[in-house]
Phi, psi and omega in degrees: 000194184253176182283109190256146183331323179292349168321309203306346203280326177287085176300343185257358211284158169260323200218125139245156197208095176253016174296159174040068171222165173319333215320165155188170205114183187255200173266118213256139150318007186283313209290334179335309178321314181326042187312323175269024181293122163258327159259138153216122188258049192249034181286178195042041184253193178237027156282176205192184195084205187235177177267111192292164186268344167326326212286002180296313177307344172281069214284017183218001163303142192221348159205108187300125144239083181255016191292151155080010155317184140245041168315145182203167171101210165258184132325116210257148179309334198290317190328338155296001192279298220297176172214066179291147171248322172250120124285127179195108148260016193275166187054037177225200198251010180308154151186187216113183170258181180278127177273135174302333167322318161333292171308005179262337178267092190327306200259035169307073164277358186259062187246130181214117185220008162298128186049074169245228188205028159304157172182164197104193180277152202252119166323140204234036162289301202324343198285356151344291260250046197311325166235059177269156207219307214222136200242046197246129185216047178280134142096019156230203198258014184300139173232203188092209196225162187283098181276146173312325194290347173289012181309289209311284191323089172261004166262015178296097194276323184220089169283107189275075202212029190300157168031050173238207186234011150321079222259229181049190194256170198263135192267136198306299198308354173300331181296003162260029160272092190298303161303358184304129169259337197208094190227118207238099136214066165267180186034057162242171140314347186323141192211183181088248172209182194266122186299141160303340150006275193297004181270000187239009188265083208276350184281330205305138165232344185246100198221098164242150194215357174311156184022053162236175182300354187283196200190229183005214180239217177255129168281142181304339200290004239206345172286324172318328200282103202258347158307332212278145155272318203213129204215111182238127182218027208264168178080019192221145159273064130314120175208154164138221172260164186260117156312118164318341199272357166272021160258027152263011180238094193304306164319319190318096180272334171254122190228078171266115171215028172281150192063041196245184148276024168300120160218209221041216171298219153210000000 
């Protein structure tokens, strides 16, 4: 069945939770009332429809979940009303761009807009967005380029941007994302050469560049990385020799460089 419009009516509930059930239908504007709703869960259901811009009235929700719907249309601007900490949307049909309004929500750590049908370009607003910790925007139609001003997310724990349209170059200043654990941006346009930089990412355990557009070679500086387990770069024009100073990453469990310009020895 459906929502029914009278839900709107419960001015005290805090927390709803309607994942992985039949619900279908749309989302009824009643709920916007809900000022003291702190969670609403309705990911992996068959709602559909849009996001109504009422939900600006859920002025103390703090966690969004509408991933695996069929939700479609955009994002409503009112969403800056909220005082969101988690938003997931992913695996649903939303799409439009990403709003610079986002950056408005201070205690955001949480963003997943993976595998929609977004598209335009990533706000170089976001740099706000001071604990923002997980980041994903893998398998949508986001393009450009990677602004520079995200240097500034130093709680940024996990970065997603794997199967987007995503081009330009990997910007040197991301190695003052001090805390990055995990940065998945393969299978773009990305092009150009690996910052020597990133030899300072000093949290990194996760670093893929596969099957993308880069070139030149492995900076020696990337022997620093004494964290990382898994380092994948195959399928890239990468060429030149495997640096000695990677025989210091004692931790690496993983090594990919097949289908590269790699040569000399080993």
């Amino acid at each position: 069945g459906t929502i029914p419009p009278e839900m709107g009516y419960l001015h005290g509930i805090d927390f709803l939770y309607m994942e992985e059930t039949q619900i279908s239908g749309t989302i009824p504007p009643q709920m916007g009332k809900l000022e003291q709703l702190d969670i609403l869960y309705l990911d992996d259901t068959k709602i559909s429809g849009t996001i109504p811009k009422e939900i600006g009235g859920m002025n103390g929700l703090d966690f969004l979940y509408l991933g695996g719907t069929k939700i479609s249309g955009t994002i409503p601007r009112e969403i800056k009303e909220l005082e969101l900490d988690s938003l997931h949307v992913g695996r649903s049909e939303l799409s439009g761009t990403l709003p610079p309004e986002l950056a408005e929500l201070d205690a955001l750590d949480y963003i997943n807009f993976g595998r929609t049908k977004m598209t335009g370009t990533l706000p170089p607003e976001l740099k706000k967005l001071k604990n923002l910790d997980y980041l994903y925007l893998d398998g949508s139609l986001i393009s450009g380029t990677l602004p520079e001003e995200w240097n500034d997310l130093e709680e940024l724990d996990i970065l997603c941007l794997n199967a987007t349209k995503i081009s330009g170059t990997l910007p040197p200043k991301y190695y003052k994302m001090r805390r990055l654990d995990f940065m998945y941006i393969e299978e773009n346009a990305l092009s150009g050469t690996i910052p020597p930089q990133y030899g300072k990412l000093e949290a990194i355990d996760f670093l893929s560049f596969d099957n993308t557009r880069l070139s030149g070679t492995i900076p020696p500086e990337m022997g620093y990385l004494h964290g990382i387990d898994f380092l994948y770069m195959e399928e890239t024009q990468i060429s030149g020799t495997i640096p000695p100073q990677m025989g210091k990453l004692e931790q690496l469990d993983i090594l990919y460089l097949d289908d590269t310009k790699i040569s000399g020895t080993i």
